[in-house]
ZAGUTOR-304940 format. One line per field, with one value per atom (N, C-alpha, C, CB): x negated, z, y negated; atom name; chain. Coordinates in nm, 4 decimals, always signed. Each point is the difference from the previous one (the first is absolute). Last residue first. Glycine has a CB too. Example, Ala and Ser with C-alpha at 12.3 -4.5 7.8 and 13.67 -1.06 7.14 Angstrom:
// ZAGUTOR-304940
x = [-1.2850;-0.0820;+0.0770;-0.1184;+0.0894;+0.0890;-0.0900;+0.1892];
z = [+0.7080;+0.0060;+0.0730;-0.2145;+0.2075;+0.0000;+0.0000;+0.1246];
y = [+0.2250;-0.1190;-0.1090;+0.0628;+0.5092;-0.1190;-0.1200;+0.1173];
at = [N;CA;C;CB;N;CA;C;CB];
ch = [A;A;A;A;A;A;A;A];
// end
This chain:
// ZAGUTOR-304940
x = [+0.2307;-0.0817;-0.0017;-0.0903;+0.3802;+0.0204;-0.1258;+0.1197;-0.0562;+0.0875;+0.0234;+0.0155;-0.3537;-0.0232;+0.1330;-0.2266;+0.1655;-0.0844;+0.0226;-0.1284;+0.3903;+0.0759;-0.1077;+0.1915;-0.3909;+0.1024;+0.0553;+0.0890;-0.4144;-0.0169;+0.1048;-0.1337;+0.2542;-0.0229;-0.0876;+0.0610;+0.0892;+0.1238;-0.0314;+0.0969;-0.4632;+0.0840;+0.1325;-0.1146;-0.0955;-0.0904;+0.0489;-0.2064;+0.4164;-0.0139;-0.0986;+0.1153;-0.1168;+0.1862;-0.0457;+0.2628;-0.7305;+0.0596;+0.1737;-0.2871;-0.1212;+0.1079;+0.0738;-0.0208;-0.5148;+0.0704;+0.1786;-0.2513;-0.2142;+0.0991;+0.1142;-0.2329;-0.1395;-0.0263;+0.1026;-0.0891;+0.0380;-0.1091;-0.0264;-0.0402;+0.4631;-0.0189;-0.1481;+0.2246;-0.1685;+0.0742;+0.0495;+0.1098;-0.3735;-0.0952;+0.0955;-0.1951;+0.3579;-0.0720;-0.0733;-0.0404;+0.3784;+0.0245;-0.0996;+0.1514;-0.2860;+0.0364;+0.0857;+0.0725;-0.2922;-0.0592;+0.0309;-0.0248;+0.3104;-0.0418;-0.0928;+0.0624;+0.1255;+0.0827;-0.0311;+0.1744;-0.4542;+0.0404;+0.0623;+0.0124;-0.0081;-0.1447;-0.0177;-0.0864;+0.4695;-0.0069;-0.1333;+0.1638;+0.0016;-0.0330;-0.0040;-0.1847;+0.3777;-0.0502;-0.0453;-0.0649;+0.2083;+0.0931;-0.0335;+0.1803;-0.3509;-0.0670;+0.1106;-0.0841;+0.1614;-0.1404;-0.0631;+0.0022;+0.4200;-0.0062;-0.1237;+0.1088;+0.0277;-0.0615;+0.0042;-0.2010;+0.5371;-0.1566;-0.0157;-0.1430;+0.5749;+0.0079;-0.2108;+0.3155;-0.1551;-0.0024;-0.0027;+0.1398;-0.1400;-0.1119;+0.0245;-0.0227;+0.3693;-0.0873;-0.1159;+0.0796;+0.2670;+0.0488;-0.0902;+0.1662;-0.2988;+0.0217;+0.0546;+0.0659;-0.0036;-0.1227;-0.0323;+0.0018;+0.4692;-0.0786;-0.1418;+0.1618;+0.0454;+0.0089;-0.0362;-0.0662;+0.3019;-0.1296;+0.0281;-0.1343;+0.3968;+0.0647;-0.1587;+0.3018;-0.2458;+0.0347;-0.0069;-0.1147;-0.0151;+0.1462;-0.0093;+0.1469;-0.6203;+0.1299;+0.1226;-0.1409;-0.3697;+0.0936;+0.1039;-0.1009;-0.4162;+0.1217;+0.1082;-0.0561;-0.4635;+0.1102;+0.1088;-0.1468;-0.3224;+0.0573;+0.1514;-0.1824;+0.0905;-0.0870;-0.0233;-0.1185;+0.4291;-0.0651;-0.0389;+0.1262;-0.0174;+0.0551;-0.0829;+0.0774;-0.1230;+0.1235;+0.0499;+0.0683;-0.4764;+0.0021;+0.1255;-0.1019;+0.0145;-0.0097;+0.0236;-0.1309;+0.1206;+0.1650;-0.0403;+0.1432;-0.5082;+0.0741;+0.1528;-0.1503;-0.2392;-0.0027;+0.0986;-0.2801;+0.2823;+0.0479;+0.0042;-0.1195;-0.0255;+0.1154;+0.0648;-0.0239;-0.3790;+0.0094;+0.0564;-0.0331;+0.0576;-0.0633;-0.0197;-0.1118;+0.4068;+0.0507;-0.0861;+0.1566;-0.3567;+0.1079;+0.0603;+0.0268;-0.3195;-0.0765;+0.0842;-0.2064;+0.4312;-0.0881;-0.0776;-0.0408;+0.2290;+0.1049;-0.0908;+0.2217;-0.5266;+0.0960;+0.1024;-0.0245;-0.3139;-0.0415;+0.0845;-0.1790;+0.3183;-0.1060;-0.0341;-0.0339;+0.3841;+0.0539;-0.1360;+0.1844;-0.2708;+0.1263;+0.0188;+0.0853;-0.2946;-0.1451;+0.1157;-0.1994;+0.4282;-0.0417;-0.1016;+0.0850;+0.3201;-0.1279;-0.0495;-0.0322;+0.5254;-0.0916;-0.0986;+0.0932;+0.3171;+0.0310;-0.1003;+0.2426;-0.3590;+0.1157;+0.0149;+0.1483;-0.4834;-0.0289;+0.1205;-0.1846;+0.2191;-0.0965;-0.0408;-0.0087;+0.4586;-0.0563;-0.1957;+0.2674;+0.2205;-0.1062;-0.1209;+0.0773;+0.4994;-0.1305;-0.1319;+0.1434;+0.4267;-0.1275;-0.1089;+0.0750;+0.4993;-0.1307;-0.1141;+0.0834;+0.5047;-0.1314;-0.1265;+0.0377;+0.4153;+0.0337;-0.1437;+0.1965;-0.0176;-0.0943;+0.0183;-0.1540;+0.4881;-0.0462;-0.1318;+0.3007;-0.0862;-0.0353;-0.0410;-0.0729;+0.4443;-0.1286;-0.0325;+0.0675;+0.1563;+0.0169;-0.1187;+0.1317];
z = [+0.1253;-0.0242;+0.0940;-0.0960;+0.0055;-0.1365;+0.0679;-0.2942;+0.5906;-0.0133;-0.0569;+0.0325;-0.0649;+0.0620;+0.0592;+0.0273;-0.3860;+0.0050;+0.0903;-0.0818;+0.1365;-0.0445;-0.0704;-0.0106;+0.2718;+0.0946;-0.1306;+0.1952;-0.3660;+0.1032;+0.0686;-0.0076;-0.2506;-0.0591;+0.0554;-0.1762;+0.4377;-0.0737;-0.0960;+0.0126;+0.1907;+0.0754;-0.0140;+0.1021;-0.3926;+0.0274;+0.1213;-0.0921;-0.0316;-0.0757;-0.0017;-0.0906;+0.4161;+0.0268;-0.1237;+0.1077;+0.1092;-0.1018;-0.0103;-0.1056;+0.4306;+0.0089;-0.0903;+0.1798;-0.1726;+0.0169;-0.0264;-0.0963;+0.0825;+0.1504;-0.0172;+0.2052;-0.4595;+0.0790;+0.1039;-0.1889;-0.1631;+0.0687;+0.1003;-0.1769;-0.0793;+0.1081;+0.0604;-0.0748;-0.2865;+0.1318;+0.1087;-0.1727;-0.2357;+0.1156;+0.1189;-0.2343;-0.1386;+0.1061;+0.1064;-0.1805;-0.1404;+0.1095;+0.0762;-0.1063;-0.2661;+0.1018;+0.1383;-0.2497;-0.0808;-0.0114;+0.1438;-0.2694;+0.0044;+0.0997;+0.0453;-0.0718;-0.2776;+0.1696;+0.0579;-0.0314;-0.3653;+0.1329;+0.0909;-0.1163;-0.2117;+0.0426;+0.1320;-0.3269;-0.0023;+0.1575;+0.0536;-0.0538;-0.1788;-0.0642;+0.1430;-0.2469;+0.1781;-0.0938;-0.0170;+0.0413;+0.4138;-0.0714;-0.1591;+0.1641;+0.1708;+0.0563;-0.1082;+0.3314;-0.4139;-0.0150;+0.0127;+0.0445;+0.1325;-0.1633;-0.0365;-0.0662;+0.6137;-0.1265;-0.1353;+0.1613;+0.1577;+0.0193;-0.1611;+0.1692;-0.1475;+0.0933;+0.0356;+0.0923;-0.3538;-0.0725;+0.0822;-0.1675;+0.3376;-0.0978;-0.0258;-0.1257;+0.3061;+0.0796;-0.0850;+0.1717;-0.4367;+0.1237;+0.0918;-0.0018;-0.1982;-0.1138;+0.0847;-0.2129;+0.4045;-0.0262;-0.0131;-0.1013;+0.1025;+0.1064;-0.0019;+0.0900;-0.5695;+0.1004;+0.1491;-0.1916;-0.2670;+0.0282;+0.1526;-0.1438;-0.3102;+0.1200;+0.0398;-0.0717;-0.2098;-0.0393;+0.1375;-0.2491;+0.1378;+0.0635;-0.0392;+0.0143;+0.1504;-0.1219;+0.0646;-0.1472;+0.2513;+0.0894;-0.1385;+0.2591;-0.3028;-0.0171;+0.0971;-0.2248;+0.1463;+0.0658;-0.0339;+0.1632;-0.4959;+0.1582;+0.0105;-0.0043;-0.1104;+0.0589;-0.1179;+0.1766;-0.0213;-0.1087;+0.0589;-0.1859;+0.4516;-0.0431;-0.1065;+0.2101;+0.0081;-0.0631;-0.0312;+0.1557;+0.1327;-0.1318;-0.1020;+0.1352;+0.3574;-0.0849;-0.1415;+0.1583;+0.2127;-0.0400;-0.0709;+0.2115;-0.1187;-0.0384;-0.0223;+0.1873;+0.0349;-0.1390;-0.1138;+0.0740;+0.4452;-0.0881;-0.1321;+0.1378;+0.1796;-0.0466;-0.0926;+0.1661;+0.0975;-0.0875;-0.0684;+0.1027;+0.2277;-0.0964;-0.0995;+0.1532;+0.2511;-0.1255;-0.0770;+0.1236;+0.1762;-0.0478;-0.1363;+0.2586;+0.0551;-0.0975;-0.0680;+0.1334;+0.2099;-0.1083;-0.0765;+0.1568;+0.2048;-0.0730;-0.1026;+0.1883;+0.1020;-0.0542;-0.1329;+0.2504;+0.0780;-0.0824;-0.0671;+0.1402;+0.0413;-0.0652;-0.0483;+0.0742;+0.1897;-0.1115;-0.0620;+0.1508;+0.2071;-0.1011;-0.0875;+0.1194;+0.2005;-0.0479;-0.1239;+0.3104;+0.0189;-0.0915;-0.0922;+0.1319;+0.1580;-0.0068;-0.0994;+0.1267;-0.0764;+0.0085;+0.0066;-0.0888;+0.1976;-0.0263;-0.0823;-0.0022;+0.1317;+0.1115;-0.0281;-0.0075;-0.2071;+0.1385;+0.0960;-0.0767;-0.3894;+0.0323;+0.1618;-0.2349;-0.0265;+0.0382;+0.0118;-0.0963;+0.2062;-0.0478;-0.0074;+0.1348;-0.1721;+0.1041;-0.0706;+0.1015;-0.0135;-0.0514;+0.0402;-0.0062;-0.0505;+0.1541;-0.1158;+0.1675;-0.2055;-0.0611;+0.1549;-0.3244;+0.4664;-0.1930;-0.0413;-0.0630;+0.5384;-0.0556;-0.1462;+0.2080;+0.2294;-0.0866;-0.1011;-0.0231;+0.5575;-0.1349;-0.0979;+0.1067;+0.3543;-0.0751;-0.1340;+0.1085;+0.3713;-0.1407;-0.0588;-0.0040];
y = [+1.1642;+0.0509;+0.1325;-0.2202;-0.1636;+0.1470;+0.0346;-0.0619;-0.2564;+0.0292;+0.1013;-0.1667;-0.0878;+0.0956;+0.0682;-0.1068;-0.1758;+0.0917;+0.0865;-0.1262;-0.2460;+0.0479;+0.1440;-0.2538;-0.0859;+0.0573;+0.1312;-0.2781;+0.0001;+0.0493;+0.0950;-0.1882;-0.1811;+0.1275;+0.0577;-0.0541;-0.2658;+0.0508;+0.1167;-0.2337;-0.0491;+0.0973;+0.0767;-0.1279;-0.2026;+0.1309;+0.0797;-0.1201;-0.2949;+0.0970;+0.0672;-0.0918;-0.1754;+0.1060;+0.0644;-0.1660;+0.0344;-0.0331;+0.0868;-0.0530;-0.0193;+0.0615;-0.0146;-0.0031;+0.1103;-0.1271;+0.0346;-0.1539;+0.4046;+0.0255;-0.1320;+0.1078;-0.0054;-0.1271;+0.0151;-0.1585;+0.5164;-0.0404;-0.1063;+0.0876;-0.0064;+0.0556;+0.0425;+0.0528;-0.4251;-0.0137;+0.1762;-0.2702;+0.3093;-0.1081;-0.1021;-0.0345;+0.4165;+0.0625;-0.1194;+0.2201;-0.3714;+0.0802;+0.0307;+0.0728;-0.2465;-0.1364;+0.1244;-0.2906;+0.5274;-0.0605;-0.0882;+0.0541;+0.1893;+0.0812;-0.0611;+0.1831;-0.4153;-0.0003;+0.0804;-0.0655;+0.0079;-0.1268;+0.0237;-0.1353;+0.4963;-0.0161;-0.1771;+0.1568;-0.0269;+0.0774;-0.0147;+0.1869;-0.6337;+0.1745;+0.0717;-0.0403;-0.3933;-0.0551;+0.1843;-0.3351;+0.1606;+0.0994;+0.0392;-0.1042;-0.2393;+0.1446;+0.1012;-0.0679;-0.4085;+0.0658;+0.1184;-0.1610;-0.0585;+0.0460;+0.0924;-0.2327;+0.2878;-0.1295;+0.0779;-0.1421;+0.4225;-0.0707;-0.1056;+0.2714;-0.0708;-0.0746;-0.0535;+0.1564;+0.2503;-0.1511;-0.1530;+0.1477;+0.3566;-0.0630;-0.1547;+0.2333;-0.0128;-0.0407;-0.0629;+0.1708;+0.0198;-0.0938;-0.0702;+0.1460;+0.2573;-0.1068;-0.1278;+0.1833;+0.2196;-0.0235;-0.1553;+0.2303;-0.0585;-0.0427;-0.0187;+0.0933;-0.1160;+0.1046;-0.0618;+0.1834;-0.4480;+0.0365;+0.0918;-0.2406;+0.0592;+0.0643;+0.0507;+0.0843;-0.5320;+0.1697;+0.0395;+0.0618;-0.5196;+0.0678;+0.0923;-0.1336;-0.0334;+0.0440;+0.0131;+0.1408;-0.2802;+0.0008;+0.0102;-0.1450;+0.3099;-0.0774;+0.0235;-0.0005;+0.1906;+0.0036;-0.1109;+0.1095;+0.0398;-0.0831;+0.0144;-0.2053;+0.6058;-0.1014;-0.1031;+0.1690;+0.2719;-0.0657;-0.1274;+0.1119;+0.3680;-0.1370;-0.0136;-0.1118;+0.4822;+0.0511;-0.1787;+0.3002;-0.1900;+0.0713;-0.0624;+0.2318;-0.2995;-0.0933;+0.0247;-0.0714;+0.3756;-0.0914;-0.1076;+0.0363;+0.1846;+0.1435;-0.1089;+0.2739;-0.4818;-0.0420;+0.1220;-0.1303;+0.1056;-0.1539;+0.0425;-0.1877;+0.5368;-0.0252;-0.0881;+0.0767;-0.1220;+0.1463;+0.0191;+0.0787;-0.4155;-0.0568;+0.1305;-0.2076;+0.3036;-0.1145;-0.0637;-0.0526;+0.3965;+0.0388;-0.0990;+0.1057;-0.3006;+0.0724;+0.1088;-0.0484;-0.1708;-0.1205;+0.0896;-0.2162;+0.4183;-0.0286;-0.0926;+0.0251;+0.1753;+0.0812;-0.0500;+0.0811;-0.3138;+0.1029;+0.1362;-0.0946;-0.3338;-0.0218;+0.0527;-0.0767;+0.2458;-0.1506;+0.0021;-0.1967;+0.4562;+0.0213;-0.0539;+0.0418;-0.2953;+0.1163;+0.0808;+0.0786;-0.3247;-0.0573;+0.0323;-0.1140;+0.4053;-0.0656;-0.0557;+0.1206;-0.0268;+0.0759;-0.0746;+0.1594;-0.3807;+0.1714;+0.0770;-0.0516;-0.3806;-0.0180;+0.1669;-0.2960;+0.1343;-0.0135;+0.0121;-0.1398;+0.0244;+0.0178;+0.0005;-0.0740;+0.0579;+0.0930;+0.0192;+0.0630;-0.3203;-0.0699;+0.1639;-0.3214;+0.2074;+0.0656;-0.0210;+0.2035;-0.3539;-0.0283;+0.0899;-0.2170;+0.2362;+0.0670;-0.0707;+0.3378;-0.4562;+0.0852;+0.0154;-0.1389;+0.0764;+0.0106;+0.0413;-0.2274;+0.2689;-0.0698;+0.0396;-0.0143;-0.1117;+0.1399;-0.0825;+0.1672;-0.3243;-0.0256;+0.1290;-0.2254;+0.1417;+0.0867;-0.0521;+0.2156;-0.4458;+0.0099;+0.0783;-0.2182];
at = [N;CA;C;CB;N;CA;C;CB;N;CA;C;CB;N;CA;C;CB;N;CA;C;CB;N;CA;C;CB;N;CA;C;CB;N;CA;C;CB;N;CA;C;CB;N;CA;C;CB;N;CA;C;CB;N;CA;C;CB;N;CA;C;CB;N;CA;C;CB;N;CA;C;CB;N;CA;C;CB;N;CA;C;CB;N;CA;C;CB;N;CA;C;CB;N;CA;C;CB;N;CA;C;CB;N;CA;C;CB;N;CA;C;CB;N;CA;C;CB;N;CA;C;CB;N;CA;C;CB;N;CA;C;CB;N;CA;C;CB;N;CA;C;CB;N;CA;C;CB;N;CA;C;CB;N;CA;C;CB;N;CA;C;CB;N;CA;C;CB;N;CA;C;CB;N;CA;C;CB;N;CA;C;CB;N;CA;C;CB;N;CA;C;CB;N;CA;C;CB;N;CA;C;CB;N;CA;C;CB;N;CA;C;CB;N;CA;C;CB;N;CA;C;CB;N;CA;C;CB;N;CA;C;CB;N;CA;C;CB;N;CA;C;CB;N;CA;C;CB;N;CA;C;CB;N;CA;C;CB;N;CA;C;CB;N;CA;C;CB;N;CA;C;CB;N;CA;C;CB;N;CA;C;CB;N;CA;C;CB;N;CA;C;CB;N;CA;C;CB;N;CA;C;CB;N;CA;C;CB;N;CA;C;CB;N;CA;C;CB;N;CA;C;CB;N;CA;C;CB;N;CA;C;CB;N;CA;C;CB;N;CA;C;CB;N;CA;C;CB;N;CA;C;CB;N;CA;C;CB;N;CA;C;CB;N;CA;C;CB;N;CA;C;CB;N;CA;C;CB;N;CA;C;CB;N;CA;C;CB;N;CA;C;CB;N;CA;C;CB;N;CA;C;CB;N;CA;C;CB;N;CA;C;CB;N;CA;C;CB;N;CA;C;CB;N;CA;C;CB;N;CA;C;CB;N;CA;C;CB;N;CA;C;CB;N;CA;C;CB;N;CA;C;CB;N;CA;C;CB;N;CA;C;CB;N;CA;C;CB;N;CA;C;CB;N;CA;C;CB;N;CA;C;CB;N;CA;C;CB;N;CA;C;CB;N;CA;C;CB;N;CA;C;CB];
ch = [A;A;A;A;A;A;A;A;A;A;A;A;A;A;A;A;A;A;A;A;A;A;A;A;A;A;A;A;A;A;A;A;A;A;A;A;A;A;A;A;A;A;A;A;A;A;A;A;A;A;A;A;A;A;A;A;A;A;A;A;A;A;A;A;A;A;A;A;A;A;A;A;A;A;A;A;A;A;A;A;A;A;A;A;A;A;A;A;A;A;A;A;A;A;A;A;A;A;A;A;A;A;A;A;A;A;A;A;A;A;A;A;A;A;A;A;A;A;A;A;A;A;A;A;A;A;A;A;A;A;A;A;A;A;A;A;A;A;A;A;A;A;A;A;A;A;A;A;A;A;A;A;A;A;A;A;A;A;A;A;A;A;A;A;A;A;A;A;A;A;A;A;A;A;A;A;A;A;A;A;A;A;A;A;A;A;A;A;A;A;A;A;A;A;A;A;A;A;A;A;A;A;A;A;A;A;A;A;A;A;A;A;A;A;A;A;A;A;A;A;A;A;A;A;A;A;A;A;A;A;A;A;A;A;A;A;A;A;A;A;A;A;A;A;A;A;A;A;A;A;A;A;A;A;A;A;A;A;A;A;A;A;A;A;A;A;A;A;A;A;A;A;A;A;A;A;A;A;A;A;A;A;A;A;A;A;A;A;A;A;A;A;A;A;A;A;A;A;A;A;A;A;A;A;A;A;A;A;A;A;A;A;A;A;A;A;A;A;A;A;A;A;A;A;A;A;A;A;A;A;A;A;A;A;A;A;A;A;A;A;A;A;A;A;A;A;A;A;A;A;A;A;A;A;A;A;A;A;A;A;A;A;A;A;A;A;A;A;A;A;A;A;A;A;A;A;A;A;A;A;A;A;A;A;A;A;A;A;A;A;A;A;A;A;A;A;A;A;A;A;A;A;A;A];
// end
């Protein structure tokens, strides 16, 4: 019996490019970047029914707190990717940076 594989996981530190990459490349890319997609919100962030963007989507998902001005959430962002800590919402907008980038 042949199994087909619906999706493929890939872990890309170390699996499809080097970890030095990631550190010194992709992360200092998406902290450059952060505060250029931050621009175009209003601060503090609200969860609304109005029709909010993939951006936006993500943002709001970190702590109330870190959302209160852009100056915090670039703030709390930059010291969880200083700590390397795996946060989904930071890897979600992460991902989707480097995705447009």
């Amino acid at each position: 019996m042949q199994t087909e594989a619906k999706y493929i996981v890939l872990d890309i530190e170390g699996t499809i490019c080097p970890i030095s990459f990631v550190k010194d490349e992709l992360f200092p890319f998406f902290l450059k970047q952060l505060p250029n997609y931050l621009d175009k919100y209003s601060f503090p962030l609200k969860d609304s029914n109005e029709s909010m963007d993939d951006i936006e989507k993500i943002l709001i998902q970190f702590p109330n707190e870190a959302n209160q001005s852009k100056d915090l959430l670039i703030e709390y962002i930059n010291d969880l990717v200083n700590r390397d800590i795996k946060d989904p919402v930071l890897k979600q907008l992460q991902g989707f940076i480097w995705e447009n980038g």
